[in-house]
Each structure stands twice: as structure tokens, then as C-alpha cells.
N, C-alpha and C positions, 0 to 999 in steps of 0.2 A: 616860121613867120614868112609873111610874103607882104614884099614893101616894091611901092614905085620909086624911083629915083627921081630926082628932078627931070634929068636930063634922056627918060624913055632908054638910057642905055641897056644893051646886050650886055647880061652876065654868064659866064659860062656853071654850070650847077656843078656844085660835090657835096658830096653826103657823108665823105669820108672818115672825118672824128667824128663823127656821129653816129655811128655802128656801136652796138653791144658789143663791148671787147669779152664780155666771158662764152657768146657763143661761139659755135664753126662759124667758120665762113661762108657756109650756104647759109646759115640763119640769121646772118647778122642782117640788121637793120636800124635806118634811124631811130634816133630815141626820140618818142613822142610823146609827152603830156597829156594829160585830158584835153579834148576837143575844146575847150572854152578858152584853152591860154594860147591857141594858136589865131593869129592876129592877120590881119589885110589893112594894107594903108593906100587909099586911095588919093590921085591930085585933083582937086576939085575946079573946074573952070567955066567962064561963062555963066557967070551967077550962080552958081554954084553944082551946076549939071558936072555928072563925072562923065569926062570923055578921055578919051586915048591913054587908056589906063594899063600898065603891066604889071605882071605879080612875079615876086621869082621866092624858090623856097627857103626853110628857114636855114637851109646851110648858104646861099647864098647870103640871107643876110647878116649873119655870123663874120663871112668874109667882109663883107661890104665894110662894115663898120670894125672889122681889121679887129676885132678882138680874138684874143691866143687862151688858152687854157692850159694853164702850169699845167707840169706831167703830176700827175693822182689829184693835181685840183680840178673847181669846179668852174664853170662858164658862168658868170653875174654880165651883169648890163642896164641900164636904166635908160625908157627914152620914154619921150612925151611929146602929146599933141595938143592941142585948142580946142579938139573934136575926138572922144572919147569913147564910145559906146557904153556905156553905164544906165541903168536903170531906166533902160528905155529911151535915150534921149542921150544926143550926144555933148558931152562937157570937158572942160581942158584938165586931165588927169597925168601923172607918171605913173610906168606903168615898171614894177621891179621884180626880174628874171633872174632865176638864181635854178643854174645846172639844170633848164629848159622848162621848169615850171613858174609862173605867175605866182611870185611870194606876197605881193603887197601892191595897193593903188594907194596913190600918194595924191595931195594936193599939187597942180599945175604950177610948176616954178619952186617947189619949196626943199627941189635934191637938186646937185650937180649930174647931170644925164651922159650919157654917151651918145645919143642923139634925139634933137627937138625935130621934130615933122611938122611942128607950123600946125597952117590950114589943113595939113590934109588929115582923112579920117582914119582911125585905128579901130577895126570891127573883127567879131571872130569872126572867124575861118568857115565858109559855109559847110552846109551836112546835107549831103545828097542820096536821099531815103528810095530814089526810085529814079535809075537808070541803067538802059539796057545795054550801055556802052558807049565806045567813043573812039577817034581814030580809026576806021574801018574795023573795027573786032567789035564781039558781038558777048555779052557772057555764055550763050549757045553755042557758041564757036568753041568753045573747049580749049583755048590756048595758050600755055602760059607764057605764050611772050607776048602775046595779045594783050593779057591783063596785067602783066606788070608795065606794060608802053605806057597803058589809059593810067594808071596807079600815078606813074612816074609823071608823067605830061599833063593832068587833069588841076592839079594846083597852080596852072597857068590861067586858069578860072577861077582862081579864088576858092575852089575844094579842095578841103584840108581831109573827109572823111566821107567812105559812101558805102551804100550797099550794093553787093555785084546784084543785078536783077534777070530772072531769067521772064521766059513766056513760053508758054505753053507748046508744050513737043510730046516727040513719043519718049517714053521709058529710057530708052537707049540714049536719047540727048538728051533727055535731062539728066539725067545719073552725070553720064560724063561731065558736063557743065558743074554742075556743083561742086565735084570729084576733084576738078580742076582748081575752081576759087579754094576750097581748101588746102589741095599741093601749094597755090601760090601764098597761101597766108601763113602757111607752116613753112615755107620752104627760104624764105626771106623776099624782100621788093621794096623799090623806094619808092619817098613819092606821099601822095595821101593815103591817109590810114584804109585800109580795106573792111569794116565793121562787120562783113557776113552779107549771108545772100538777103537778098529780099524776092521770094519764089512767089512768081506773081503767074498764078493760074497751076497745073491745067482746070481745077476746081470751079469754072465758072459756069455763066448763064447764057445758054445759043443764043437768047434775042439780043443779047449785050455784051457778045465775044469782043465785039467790035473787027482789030486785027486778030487775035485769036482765032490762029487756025482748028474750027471746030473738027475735024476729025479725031483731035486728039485731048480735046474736052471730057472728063470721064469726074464719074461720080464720088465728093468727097468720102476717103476712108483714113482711118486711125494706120489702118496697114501699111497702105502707100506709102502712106508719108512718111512712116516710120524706115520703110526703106532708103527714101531718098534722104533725111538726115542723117541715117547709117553714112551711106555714102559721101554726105557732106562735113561727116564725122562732128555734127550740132551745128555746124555754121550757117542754118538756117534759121533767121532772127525775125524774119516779118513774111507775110506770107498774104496775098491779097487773094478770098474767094467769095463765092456769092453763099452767103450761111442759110439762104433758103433751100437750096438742093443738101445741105449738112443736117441730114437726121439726127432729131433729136439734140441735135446741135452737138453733138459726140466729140469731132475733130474740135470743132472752135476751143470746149473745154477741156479737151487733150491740150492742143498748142497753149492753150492760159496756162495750163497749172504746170508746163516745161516752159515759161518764161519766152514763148514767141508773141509776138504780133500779129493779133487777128486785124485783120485790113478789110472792109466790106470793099466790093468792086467787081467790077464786068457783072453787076449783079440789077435782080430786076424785084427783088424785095421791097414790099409793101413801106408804108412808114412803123406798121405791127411789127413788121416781121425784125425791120432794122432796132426797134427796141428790145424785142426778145434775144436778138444777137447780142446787143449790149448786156445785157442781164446776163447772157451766159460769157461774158469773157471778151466781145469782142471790142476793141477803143478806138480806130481808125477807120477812115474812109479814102477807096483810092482815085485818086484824080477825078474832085467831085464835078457833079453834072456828066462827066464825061462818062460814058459806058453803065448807066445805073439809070432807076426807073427817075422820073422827072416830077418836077414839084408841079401841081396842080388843087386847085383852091380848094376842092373835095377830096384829092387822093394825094398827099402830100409827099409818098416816096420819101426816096433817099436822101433826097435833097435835102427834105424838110427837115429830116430828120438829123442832119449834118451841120443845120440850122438851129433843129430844137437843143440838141440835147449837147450841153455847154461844156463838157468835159470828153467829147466825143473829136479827136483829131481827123482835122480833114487838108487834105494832103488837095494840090491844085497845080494845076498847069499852067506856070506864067509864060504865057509865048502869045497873048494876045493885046490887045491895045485896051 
């Protein structure tokens, strides 16, 4: 869980009850819930604008609010806000924790809690589907001290859960990159949950590499890739190409029918072509408008198509006004 305090204080982090006691010690790690019970409470000010906000993780707030877990018992807790996240809109809820899962939402005020948050807002945890890093380390970088820092320090953001993302290299970086997110998610790490890679190229389109270093742009196969998930040993979950250069559209319905994420992107696919992708498997679009062919009143593209067709995820880059 990641909560502000009133008072913006420094809490120093432990994870430490929070390890899987029946593995080694290389593999232990927090115990995490599904991604939905993990919570951010924001203070809200200035009419309601959120400013000068901190997050700290859920063993922090385990301490914060100073609750102990009998030896073989379980961690309960109950707290509530005025601002909820529920069914789209926020409402005054209790929310009840029982040995780190979300057992029950209660009506506002109708249990004795262990703590009320007032005004401030209780929302999950976000899910970070496409980044390439953080902290100076890079998921090309190959380093597991790299990706367990971003792991461990990224819930300082309010991400509770992401996909390492690579970009487009030779054979040799990628392999290793991948090689690596998988040592680090087998090997243990705190922090936000690590979900699997999101291998974003080299399968793309020169006119729409964008930063995509084209040298190492090469043409979608079933073989390749089957290498580099060897090497990632499956941990590769979303994968963003341009499915106009995918013959026959081969790979897209390889990756559907193994349960990856075909992601259109860096791609320069007609609005034809992006419904034929859809047909064969694929349901995502990557950071749209950006790197893909453009909406136009006669040739509608990617865009349009990110537009038309209503069950088609499209993934976007908020960093602009």
C-alpha cells in the first residue's frame, strides 16, 4: 500500500515480514496481492488539485499504522476514506485487509477502522505496461542491480506493477536484457511487482522507427522470437510490431495463441491492414498517434483505427498538456 501522511514525513522502508518464509533467501520476496488491492492515498489541496504528494510502500504502511502479526497469524486492518475509487467515481468506502488481500468494501463509517484518511483519495496502485526504465538503468542495460533499484524505488510513483520494456538492438542485447528481467524475477526483488517484459521492436517500420535504431530493425519471424522467449524463459507478455511487415500475419498468431500481446506500433499500417491485424489476434495499440501512420479524412490509419474499433487498447503518452 502506499499512503501520504499528513505531515510529508520520511519513512525509512522494510519489507522484511513480508518475505515468503517457505522460500530461500535468494527468492524471497514481498507478498503481493493482485494488482487491484494494492492502494495510493493521495492529500488533496487547493481545491482539490493533488500537490506535494508522497507515496511509501505497503510494508511501510503496515508500520506506520504499527500493526504486529501474531507468530502463524494473519495481518487484518481496516481503513477508510470519503474518496474511494469504486465504480468509476470516487465515494466514502471501508476498505477490509485480511493477510494482504482486499476481503470486503464496506459502507463509510459502518466498522471501527484502524485508520480514516479523511479527504484524501484511496486508488489502485498504477500498471506501467511500457517503460524503458528509470534511475539511470535502462532494461537494455542488462543489470540486476539496475532493475531491482527501478523495482524497489518506482512505488515512490505510485507503481505498484510494470513491464521491463526493452527497444530495439542486436541479438546479443537483447537476449541478454531479457536473460536478465528473468534472473531478476526468479531470483527475488522488492518493490513493485515486475509483470514480464514488454519487447517493444526490433519488428518494426523504418518510416516509423522513430528512436528505433534501424540497423537493427529486421523482419518479423516465429523463430526469432521463439529464441528470445527461450532466453526470457516466457517472460515475454506484450510485444509492440508493425503486423504489416508480419507475413501472413504468422507471428501475431503465434504470440495470440501463447497468450502474448500483440501491440500495433512504430508501424505505418493502413486502417485495412490495422483491422486485418485485429482479426488475426492483435488488441493493442503503442503510444497512439505517436510512431504510426496518421488519421486523414480519406486514409484513416492507425489512428482511426485506435478510434474505430471499440475493444482495440490503445495505450498513450501523457507528458503533454
Amino acid at each position: 500500500y502506499h499512503i501520504q501522511t499528513a505531515e510529508n514525513k520520511e519513512v525509512t522502508e522494510s519489507h522484511n515480514f513480508l518475505v515468503e518464509k517457505d522460500k530461500p533467501a535468494a527468492a524471497q520476496r514481498p507478498v503481493r496481492p493482485f494488482s487491484p488491492s494494492f492502494l495510493c492515498l493521495f492529500a488533496e489541496t487547493n481545491n482539490k488539485s493533488i500537490e506535494n504528494y508522497k507515496y511509501f510502500s505497503e510494508a511501510v504502511w503496515y508500520n506506520e499504522i504499527k500493526l504486529s502479526t501474531p507468530e502463524g497469524g494473519h495481518l487484518k486492518m481496516v481503513i477508510q476514506s470519503k474518496k474511494v475509487w469504486l465504480a468509476d467515481q470516487f465515494v466514502p468506502a471501508a476498505i477490509e485487509v485480511n493477510d494482504g488481500r482486499i476481503t470486503a468494501i464496506l459502507p463509510y463509517g459502518t466498522k471501527d477502522v484502524d485508520d480514516d484518511y479523511g479527504d484524501k483519495r484511496i486508488v489502485p496502485g498504477f500498471m506501467d505496461i511500457h517503460c524503458h526504465g528509470a534511475y539511470e538503468f535502462d532494461t537494455n542495460d542488462a543489470n540486476e542491480d539496475g532493475l531491482r533499484y527501478w523495482a524497489e524505488h518506482i512505488v515512490s510513483e505510485g507503481v505498484t506493477s510494470f513491464l521491463a520494456t526493452t527497444i530495439t538492438q542486436s541479438v546479443e542485447v537483447l537476449t541478454n536484457a531479457v536473460t536478465n528481467v528473468a534472473n531478476v524475477m526468479e531470483g527475488g526483488y522488492n518493490g513493485a511487482e515486475i509483470l514480464g517484459i514488454h519487447f517493444e521492436g526490433p519488428y518494426l517500420d523504418m518510416k516509423y522507427k522513430g528512436a528505433q535504431p534501424d540497423q537493427y530493425i529486421v523482419k518479423p519471424t516465429i523463430e526469432q522470437f521463439e529464441h528470445y522467449q527461450k532466453a526470457a524463459r516466457g517472460h515475454i507478455r506484450y510485444v509492440t510490431l508493425a503486423t504489416e511487415h508480419d507475413e501472413d500475419f504468422a507471428l501475431t498468431r503465434y504470440l495470440t495463441a501463447h497468450g502474448v500481446v500483440v501491440s500495433i506500433g512504430h508501424s505505418g499500417a493502413t486502417y485495412e491492414q490495422a483491422v486485418m491485424a485485429y482479426a488475426n489476434g492483435a488488441r493493442s495499440m503503442t503510444h497512439v498517434y505517436n510512431g504510426m501512420s496518421p488519421f486523414n479524412h480519406r486514409a484513416n490509419g492507425l489512428v482511426g483505427a485506435a478510434y474505430r474499433i471499440r475493444t482495440m487498447y490503445g495505450e498513450i503518452i501523457c507528458d503533454g498538456c
